[in-house]
Every structure is written in C-alpha cells, then in structure tokens.
N, C-alpha and C positions, 0 to 999 in steps of 0.2 A: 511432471504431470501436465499435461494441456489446459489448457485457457479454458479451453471451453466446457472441460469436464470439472475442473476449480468452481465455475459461474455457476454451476447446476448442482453443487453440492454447497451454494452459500458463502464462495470464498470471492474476492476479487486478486487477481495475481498483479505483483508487481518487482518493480528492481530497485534494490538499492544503491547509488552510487557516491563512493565518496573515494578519496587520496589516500586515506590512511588504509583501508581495505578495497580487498578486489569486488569489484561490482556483484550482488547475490538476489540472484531469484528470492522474492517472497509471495509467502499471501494472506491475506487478514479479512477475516469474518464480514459480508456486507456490510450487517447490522451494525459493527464498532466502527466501521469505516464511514459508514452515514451518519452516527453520530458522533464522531472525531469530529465531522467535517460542517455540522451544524452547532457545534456548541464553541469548536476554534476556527474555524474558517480555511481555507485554502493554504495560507500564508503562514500558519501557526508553524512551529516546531513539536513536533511528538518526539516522544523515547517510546526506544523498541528495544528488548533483548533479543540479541544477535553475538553468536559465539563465546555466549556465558558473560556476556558483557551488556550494559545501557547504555544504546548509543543514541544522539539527538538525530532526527530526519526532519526534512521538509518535503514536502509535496511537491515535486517543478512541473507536472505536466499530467493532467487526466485524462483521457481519452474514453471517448461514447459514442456509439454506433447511433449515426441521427436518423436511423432508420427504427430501431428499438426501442430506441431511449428520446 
C-alpha cells in the first residue's frame, strides 16, 4: 500500500530491520505511535508481533516533511 494512502487512513508506514530476519514493511496506528513516543521517548525499545512472534524494535530514524509538519 503507498505512504501516502497509509497517512490518510491514520497509519504511519515503516521498516523494520534487523540480522536475524529480512528487513519488513510495517505500519502502526498515529495515535499509538504518538503515544509510544511520548510516554517512552525516541530511544526506548518497543515489542511488536511480527510473524507470530515478539520481537524488541527501536526507532533509528524519523522522518517529517518540514513543510507539513
């Protein structure tokens, strides 16, 4: 699905990359992502279910259009 149609239906898209699996498209709800990102900060480690499994993620890099945002 495109970026831009994800944004407008309240998703934010991103990738996950790690060694032990191949790099996977995701996307998670604004709303949980603004407050993931207000109650842990940038830096925190989250778990995700990905392929029936809980895996730890960190956040390495956000990006914002400094025209919209």
């Amino acid at each position: 699905m495109k970026a831009n149609r994800l944004r407008r239906q309240g998703y934010i898209p991103g990738i996950v990359y790690g060694n032990e699996y191949e790099d996977t498209p995701i996307m998670i709800e604004n709303k949980s992502l603004n407050r993931l990102l207000r109650e842990a900060g940038h830096n925190a480690f989250f778990e995700i279910a990905m392929e029936n499994e809980i895996k730890p993620v960190r956040i390495r890099e956000i990006q914002r259009d400094p025209v919209t945002k």
